[in-house]
TISE-834860 format. One record per residue (C-alpha): residue in three letters; x, y, z. Coordinates in steps of 0.02 Angstrom, whole numbers, plus 32768, in hexadecimal, padded with zeros to 4 digits. Each point is the difference from the previous one (the first is absolute). Layout:
REM TISE-834860
AlaXYZ ...
***
This chain:
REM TISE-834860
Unk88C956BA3E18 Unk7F3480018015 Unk7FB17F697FC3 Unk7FBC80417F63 Unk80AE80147FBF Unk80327F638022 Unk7F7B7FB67FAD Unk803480707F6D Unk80BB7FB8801B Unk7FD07F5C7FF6 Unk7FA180037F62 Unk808380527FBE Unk80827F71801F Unk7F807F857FC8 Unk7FF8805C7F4D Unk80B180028006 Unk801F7F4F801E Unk7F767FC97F7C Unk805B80807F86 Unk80AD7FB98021 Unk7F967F3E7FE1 Unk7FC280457F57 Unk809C80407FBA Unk80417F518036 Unk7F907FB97FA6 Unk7FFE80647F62 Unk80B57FDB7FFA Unk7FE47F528010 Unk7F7E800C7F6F Unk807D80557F8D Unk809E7F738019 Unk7F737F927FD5 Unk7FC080637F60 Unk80D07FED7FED Unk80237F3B800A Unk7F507FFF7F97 Unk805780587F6F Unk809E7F8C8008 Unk7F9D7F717FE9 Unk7F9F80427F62 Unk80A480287FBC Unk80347F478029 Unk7F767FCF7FA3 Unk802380727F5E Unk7F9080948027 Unk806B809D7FD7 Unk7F8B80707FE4 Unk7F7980748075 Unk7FDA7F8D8096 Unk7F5180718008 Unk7F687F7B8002 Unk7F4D80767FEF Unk7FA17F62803D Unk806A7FF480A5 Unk7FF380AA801E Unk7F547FF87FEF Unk7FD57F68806E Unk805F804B8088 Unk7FAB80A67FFC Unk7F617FAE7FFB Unk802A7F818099 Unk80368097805B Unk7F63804C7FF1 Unk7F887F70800E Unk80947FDA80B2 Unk7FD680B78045 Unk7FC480158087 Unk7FFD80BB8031 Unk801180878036 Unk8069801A7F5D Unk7F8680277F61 Unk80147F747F9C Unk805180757F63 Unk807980448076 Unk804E7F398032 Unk7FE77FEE7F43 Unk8078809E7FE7 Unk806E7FDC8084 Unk80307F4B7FBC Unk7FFE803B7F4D Unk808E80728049 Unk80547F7C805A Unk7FF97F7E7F63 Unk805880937F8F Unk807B8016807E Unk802E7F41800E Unk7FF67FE17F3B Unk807D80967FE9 Unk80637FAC8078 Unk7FF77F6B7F7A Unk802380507F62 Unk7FAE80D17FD3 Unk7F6A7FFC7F8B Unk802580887F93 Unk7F52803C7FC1 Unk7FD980767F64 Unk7F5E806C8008 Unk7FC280A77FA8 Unk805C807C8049 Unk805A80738040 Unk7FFE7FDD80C4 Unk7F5D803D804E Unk7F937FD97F8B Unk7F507F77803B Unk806A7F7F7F8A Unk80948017807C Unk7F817FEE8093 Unk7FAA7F5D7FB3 Unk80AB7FB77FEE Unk8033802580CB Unk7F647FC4802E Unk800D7F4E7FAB Unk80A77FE58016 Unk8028805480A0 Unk808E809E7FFC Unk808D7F80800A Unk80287FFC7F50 Unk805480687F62 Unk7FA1806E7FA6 Unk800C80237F41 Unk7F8480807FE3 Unk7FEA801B7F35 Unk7FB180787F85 Unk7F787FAB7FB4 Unk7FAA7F598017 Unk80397FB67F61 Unk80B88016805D Unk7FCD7F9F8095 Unk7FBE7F737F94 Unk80A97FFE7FA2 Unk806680178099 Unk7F9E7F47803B Unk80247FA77F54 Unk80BE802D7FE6 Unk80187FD080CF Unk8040809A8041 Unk7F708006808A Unk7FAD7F518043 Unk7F5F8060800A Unk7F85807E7FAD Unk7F81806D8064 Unk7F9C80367F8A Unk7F3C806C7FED Unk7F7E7F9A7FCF Unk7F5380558030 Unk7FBD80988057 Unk7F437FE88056 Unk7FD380C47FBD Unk806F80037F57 Unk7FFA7F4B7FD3 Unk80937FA87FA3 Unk80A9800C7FDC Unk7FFE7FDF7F58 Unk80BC80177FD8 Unk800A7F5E8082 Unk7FA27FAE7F9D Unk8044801E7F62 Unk80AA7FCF8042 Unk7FC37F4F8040 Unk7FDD7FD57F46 Unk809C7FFD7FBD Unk805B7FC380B0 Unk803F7F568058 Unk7FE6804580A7 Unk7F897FB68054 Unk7F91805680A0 Unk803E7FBD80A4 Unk7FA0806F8075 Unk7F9780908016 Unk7FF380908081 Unk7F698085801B Unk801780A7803D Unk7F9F8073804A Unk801E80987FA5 Unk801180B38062 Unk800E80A27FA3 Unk8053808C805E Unk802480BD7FBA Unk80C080138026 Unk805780A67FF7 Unk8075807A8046 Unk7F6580857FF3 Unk7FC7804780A9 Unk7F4E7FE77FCC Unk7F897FBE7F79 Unk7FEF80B27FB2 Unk80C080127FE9 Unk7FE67F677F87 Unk8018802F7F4D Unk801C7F757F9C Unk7FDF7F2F802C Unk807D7F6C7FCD Unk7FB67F5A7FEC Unk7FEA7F4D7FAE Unk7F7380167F8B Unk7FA77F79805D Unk8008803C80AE Unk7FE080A37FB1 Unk7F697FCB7FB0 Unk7FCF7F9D80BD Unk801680AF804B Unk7F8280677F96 Unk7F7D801F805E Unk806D804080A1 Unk8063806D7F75 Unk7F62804A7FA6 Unk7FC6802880AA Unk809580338060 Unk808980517F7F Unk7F7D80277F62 Unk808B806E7FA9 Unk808A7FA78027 Unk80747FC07F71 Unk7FF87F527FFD Unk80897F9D7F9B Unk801E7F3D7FF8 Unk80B37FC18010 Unk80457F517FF4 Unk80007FD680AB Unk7FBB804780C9 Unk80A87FF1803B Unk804C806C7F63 Unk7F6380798032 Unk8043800180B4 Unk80AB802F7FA1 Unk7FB980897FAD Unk7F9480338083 Unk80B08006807C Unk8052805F7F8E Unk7F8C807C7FD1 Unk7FA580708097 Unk7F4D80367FC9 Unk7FED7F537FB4 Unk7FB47F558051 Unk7FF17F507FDA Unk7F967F7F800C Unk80447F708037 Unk800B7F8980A2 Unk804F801A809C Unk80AA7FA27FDC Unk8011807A7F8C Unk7FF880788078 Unk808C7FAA8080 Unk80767FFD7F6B Unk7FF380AD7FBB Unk7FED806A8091 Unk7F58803F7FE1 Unk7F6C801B8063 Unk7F367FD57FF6 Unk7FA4808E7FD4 Unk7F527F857FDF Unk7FF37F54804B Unk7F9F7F6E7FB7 Unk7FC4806F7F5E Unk7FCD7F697F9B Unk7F387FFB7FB7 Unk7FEF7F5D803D Unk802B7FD280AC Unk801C7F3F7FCB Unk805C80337F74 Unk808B7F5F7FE0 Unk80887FB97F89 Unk80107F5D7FE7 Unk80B47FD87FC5 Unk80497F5D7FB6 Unk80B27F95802B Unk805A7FD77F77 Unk807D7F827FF2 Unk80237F497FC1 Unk7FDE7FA6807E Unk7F687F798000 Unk7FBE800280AC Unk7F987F768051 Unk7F628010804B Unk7FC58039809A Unk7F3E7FDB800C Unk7FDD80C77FE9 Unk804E80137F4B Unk7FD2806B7F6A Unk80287FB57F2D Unk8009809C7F95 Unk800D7FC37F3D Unk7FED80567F65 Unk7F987FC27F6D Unk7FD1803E7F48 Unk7F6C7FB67FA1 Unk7FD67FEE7F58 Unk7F9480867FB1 Unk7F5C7FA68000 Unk7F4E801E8035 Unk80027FB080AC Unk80BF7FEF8019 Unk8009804A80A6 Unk7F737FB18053 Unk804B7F507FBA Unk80AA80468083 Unk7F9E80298093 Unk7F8B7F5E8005 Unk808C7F8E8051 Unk80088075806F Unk7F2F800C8040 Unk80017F417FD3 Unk80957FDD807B Unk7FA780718079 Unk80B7805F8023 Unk7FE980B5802C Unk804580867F72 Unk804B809D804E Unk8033806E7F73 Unk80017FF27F43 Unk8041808D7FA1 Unk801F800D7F48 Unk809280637FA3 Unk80217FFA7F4A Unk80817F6D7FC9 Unk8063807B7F8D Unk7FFA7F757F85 Unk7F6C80287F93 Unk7F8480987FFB Unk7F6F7FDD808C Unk80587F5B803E Unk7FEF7FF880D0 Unk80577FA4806A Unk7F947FF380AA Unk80547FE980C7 Unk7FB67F8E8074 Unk80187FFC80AB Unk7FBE7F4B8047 Unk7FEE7FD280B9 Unk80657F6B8023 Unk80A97FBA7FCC Unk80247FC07F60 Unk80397F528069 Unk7F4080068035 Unk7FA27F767F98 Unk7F6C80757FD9 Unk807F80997FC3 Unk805B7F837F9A Unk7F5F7FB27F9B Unk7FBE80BA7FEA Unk80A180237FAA Unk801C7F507F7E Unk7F4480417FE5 Unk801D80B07FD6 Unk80AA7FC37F95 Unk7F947F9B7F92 Unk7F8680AC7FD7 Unk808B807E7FFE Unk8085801B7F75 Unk808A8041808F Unk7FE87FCA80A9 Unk80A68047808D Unk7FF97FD480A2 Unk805A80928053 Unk800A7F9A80C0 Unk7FB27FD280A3 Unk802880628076 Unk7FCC800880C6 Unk7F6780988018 Unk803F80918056 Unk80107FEC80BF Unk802580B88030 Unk7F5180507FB6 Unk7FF3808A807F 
***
């Protein structure tokens, strides 16, 4: 054997050995996750052993531990894998999103919680907030904003009425692709789509199938069904929904904006703790006054905390009533967060704190 294939040999065996260390290991991890579970349930804790704010100080420690060649997103993904695998091996999160399988929800929900759990994909968002309430899921994935569209307003609209309370959040990058059976873009007659992603396509479609029917269905993964079972037709949808209905890209990447994202919210009942990197969402209606909104949002300049979002929605309780969403930086255990809200309570006639949560560690 030259000496060049040795040297190949014997970095070969040294993978292998480090391999057979890290499965060691991750089984190690796992009867640990175990005996971690048993003593919860010792101490009365029968339901999801899932902790956000764990899961969110280890990602981050992994990262800030990192010290290459691994991308710092790809150590992030690889223990967000491992910690799904090791919590399944505690008890299955079963996790409701809007569905069917193969649609961004369905991705948002993988990528926060790691493909070790159960899914419950459901029809409409309304259904995943229901599914959360009456306990048939521990969690809710569900949209909350989109950087070109904007928000989600059914979301919103559903948080009014709702215990739940936000216990997370994930952000994902949002890539378009034409699916089809169709040999090529001119054997395209008619487009499926969400009327969102539909909308975030425009441009691309004006541009590259100007006659084509376009018509908006409930969901990118029902548009990938359509698009399967129909040849001349296409989709546009994302590339899991590709994998799971056989169909190939005719267009990659077809979105307007290249930094197109959706942010999606966890819903659940737990309260989590905080982290040091936290969000407070809350929602808040005023009294109709000159001045009534501005006497909400001076806590928040006075207290010096940093406002994300505010949104407004009618309150369905009384014609041109609003309820507005906040989204605060900090944790509602955070003395500054906590004044800014006993301040805001004594302005506002409704004031709902909907949860701290940990920020989103898996941005990219």
């Amino acid at each position: 054997m030259c000496p060049a294939n040795e040297d190949l040999k014997s970095l070969r065996d040294r993978i292998d050995n480090i391999d057979n260390e890290i499965l060691r290991l991750i089984n190690q991890r796992a009867s640990i996750a175990i005996e971690v579970a048993a003593a919860k349930q010792k101490l009365g804790e029968t339901g999801s052993f899932y902790r956000p704010e764990r899961e969110a100080e280890v990602l981050r420690h992994v990262i800030d531990s990192n010290e290459g060649p691994l991308d710092d997103m790809d150590v992030a993904h690889l223990f967000r894998a491992l910690m799904s695998a090791c919590l399944s091996a505690e008890k299955p999160l079963m996790v409701a999103f809007l569905g069917p399988e193969g649609t961004y929800s369905h991705s948002a929900a993988e990528k926060h919680f790691g493909y070790a759990i159960k899914n419950k994909p459901l029809t409409t968002i309304s259904d995943v907030f229901r599914e959360v309430e009456s306990g048939s899921a521990n969690f809710g994935v569900v949209p909350i904003e989109n950087s070109t569209e904007g928000v989600v307003s059914n979301t919103l609209d559903n948080f009014i009425d709702s215990p739940l309370r936000v216990c997370g959040e994930v952000s994902l990058r949002i890539h378009h692709h034409l699916l089809g059976t169709a040999g090529a873009l001119s054997d395209v007659k008619r487009v499926y789509s969400h009327q969102q992603s539909l909308a975030q396509c425009r441009n691309w479609l004006a541009l590259n199938l100007p006659d084509v029917e376009q018509v908006s269905v409930s969901s990118n993964a029902e548009a990938a069904r359509r698009a399967a079972e129909e040849p001349g037709n296409a989709a546009i949808a994302g590339l899991q929904a590709s994998e799971l209905y056989e169909l190939k890209s005719l267009a990659s990447n077809i979105e307007d904006n290249p930094n197109n994202t959706t942010r999606f919210l966890i819903i659940g009942k737990l309260e989590t703790r905080a982290t040091g990197e936290d969000k407070t969402s809350i929602m808040v209606s005023s009294r109709n006054e000159a001045g009534a909104l501005y006497n909400l949002l001076a806590p928040i300049a006075q207290h010096k905390v940093s406002m994300s979002k505010i949104e407004s929605r009618p309150s369905n309780r009384g014609l041109w009533e609003y309820v507005f969403f906040l989204d605060l930086d900090g944790h509602i255990d955070n003395p500054e967060i906590s004044a800014v809200l006993d301040e805001i309570k004594q302005q506002a006639v409704t004031l709902k704190l909907l949860g701290s949560y940990p920020k989103s560690v898996l941005d990219l």
